[in-house]
C-alpha positions in Angstrom: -45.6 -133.7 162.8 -46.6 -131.8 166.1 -47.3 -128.0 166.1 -44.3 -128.0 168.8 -42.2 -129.7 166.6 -42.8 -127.6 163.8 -42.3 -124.5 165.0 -39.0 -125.3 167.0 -37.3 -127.2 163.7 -38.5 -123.3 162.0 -37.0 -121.7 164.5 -33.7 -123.5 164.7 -32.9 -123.4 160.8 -34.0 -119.4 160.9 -31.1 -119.0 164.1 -28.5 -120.7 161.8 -29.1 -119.1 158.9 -29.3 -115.4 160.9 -25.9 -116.7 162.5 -24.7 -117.3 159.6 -25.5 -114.2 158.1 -24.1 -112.5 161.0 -20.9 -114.2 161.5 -20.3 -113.4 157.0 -20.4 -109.4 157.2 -18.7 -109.3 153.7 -21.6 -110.9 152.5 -24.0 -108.4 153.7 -21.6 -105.6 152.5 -20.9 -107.4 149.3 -24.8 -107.5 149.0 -24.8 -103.8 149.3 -22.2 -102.6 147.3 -22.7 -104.0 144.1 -26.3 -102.1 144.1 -25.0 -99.0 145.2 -22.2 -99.0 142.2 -25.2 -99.5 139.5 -27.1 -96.3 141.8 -24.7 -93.9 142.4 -21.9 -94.5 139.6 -23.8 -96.6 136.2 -27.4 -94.2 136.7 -25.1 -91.1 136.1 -24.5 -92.4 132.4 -28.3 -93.7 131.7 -30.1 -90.3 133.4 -28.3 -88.8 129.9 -29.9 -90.9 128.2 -33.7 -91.0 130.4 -33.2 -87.8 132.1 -36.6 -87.3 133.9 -39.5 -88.4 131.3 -42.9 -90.3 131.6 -42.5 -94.3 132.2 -45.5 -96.1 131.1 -47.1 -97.8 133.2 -46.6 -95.7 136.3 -47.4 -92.3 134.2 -45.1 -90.4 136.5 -42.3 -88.3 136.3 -39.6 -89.8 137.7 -36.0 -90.1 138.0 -33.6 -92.8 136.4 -32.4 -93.6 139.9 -36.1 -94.0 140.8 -36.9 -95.8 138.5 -34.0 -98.4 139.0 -34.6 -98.8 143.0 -36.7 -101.6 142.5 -34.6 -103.6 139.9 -31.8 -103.0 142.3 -33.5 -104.8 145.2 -34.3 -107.6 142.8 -30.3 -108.0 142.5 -30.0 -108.1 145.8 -32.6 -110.9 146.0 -30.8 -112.7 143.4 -27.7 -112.9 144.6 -29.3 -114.1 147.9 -31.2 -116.8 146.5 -28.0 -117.8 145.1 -26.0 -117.6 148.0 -28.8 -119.6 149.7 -27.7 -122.3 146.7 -24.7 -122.0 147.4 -25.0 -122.9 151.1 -26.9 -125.9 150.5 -24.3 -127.1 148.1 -21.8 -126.6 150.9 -23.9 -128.0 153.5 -24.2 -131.0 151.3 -20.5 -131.7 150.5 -20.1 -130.9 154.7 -22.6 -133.7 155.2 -25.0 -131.1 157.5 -27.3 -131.0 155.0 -27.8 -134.8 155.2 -28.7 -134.8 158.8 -31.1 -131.7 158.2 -32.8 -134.2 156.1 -32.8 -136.8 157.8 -35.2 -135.2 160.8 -38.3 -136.6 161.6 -40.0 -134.5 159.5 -41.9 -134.0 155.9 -39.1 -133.0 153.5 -40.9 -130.7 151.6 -41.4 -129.1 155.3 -38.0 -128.8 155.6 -36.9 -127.3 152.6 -39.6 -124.6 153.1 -38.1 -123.7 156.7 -34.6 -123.1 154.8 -36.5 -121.0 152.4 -38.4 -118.7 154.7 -35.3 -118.0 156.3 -32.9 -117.3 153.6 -36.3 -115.1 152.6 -36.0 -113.4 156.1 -32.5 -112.6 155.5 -33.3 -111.4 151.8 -36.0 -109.2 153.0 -33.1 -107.6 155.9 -31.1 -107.0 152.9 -33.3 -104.9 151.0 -34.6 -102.5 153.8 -31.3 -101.9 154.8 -30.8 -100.9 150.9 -33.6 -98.5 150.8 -32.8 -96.5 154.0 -29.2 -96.0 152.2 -31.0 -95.1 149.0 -32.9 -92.2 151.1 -30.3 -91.3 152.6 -28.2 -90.8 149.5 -31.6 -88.5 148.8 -33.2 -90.9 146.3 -37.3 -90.3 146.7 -39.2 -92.7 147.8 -42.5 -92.5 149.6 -42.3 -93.7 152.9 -45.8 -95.8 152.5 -43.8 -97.8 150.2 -41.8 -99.0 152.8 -44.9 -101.5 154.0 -46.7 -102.0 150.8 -43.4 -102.9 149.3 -43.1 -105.7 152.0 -45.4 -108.6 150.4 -43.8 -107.9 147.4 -40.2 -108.7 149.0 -41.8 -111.9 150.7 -43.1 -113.0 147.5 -39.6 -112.9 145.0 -37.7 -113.4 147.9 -39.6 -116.8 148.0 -39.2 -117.1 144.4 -35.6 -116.8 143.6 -35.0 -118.6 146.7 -36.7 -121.6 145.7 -34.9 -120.9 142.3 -31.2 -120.8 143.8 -32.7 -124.4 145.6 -34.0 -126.2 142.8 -30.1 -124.9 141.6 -28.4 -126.6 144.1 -30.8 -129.9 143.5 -28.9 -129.8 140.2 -25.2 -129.2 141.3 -22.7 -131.9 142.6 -19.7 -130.2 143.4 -18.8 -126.7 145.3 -16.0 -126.2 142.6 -19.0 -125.9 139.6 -21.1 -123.6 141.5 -19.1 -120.5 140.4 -19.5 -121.3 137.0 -23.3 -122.0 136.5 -23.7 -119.0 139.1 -22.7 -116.4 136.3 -24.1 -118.5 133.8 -27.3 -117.9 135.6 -26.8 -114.3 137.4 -26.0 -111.9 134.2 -28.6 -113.1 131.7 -31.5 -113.6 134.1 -30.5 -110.0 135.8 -29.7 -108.3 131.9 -32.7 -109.6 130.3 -35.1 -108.0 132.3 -36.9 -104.8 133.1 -34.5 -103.9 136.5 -32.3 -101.3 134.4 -34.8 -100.0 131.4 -38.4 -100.2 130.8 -39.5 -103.1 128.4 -41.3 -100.2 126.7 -37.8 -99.0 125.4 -36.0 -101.9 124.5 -39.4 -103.4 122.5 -38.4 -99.8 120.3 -34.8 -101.3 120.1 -35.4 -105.0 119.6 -39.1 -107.0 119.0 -36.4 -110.3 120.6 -34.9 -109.0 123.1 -38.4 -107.1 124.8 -40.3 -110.7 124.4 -37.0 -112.2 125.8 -36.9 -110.0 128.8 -40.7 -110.6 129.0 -41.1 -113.9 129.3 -38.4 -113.9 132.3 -39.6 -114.7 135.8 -37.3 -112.0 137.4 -38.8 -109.6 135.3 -42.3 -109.7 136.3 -40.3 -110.2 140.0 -39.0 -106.5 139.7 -42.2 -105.2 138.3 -44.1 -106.8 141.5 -41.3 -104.8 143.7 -41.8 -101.7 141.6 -45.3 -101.4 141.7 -45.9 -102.6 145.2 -42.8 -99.4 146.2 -44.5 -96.9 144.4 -48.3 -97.9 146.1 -49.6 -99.5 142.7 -50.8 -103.1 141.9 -50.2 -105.4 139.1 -52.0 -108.5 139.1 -50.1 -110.2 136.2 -46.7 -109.7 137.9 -48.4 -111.3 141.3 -49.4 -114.5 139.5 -46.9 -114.8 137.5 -44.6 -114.7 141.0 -46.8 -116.9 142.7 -46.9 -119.6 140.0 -43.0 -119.4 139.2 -42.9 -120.4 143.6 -44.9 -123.5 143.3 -43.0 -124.9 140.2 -39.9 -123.7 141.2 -40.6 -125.2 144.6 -41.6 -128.4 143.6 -39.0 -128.8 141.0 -36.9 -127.9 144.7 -38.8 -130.7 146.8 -38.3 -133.0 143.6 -35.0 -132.5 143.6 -34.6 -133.6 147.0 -36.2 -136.8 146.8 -34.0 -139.5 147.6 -35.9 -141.2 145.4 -35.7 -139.2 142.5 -33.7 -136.6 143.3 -29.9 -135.5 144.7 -29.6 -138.4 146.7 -30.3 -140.9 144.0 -27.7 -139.5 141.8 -24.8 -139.1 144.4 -25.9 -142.9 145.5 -25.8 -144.4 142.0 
């Protein structure tokens, strides 16, 4: 595999998928609109119940609508990473995806190139939410706007390669919509994105070690940090590791081998 070649297959699946996301502008509303429901309609009920208060660990004041920003981008992610499933199970069942795959080129090489772009258009996504969440007067500080980006790389990766290793796992276009909200609501409700695990370990002892031990949650907690110019080292390695399983389990499932290809063959 050439340098040249390399960087013109990247190039090419990152055109297609920016097409794509061009030529689908309910998709990039759609993207939009079901965060800015939960931030300008849903926050009016919880500020009640938060109002302004201290949120360990950020020892802040902050608002409920502050304090949601970040879990709000994570949803946007989400749903990305699972649109990005979704493609590849359309791509698939259109045969495109075959030919992708058949380039002379490392698999695992090729999957990555459809995950930094789907990341690209992830990371497009989010900015375009937090310029509408300033302009709806939300504060934010403005040097959150660059630290933030690593962070957006990072889970962008993350629950990109998870909506891949998804579509590893699904056959047919028609059972997508099914395992998607199978998948969506209890990764995005059992999480930190909407309350601080601080509160809901009062309420339940389960349900905080539930929303604890999921990936997305430490995902948000990178984002929220990273926004609001903090670090947190267990949220990066926790993201970093959840890539490189998620990613092989992604490369894995792709292995004609082993994988898709194998199983539609048999």
């Amino acid at each position: 595999m050439t340098t040249a070649l390399a960087a013109r297959a990247f190039m090419g699946i990152l055109w297609r998928e920016l097409l794509r996301f061009l030529q689908q502008r309910e998709r990039f509303f759609a993207a939009l609109v079901r965060p800015l429901v939960w931030l300008l309609v849903f926050a009016a009920g919880f500020r009640a119940a938060l109002g302004v208060s201290i949120i360990p660990p950020y020892q802040t004041y902050i608002t409920y609508e502050t304090y949601i920003v970040p879990g709000l981008i994570g949803m946007i992610q989400l749903f990305n990473g699972m649109q990005s499933s979704l493609s590849m199970v359309y791509d698939r069942e259109m045969g495109s995806m075959r030919v992708l795959l058949t380039a002379p080129l490392p698999r695992w090489y090729l999957l990555f190139c459809k995950l930094a772009a789907g990341a690209f258009v992830s990371v497009l996504q989010c900015y375009a939410f937090l310029l509408i969440a300033v302009l709806f007067g939300i504060p934010l500080p403005y040097v959150g706007f660059i630290t933030v980006l690593p962070a957006l790389v990072l889970t962008a990766f993350m629950l990109g390669a998870f909506g891949l290793l998804i579509s590893s796992l699904i056959r047919q276009l028609e059972n997508f919509a099914g395992v998607m909200n199978f998948v969506i609501f209890p990764v995005f409700f059992l999480s930190s994105a909407l309350y601080p695990l601080w509160k809901m370990k009062e309420s339940s002892l389960l349900l905080y070690q539930l929303c604890a031990a999921n990936p997305f949650t430490h995902a948000v907690e990178l984002v929220r940090f990273a926004l609001y110019l903090k670090f947190n080292g267990l949220a990066l390695a926790v993201v970093t590791g959840v890539i490189i399983v998620f990613g092989l389990g992604a490369v894995l499932g792709y292995d004609p081998r082993r994988g898709l290809i194998r199983r539609q063959t048999a």
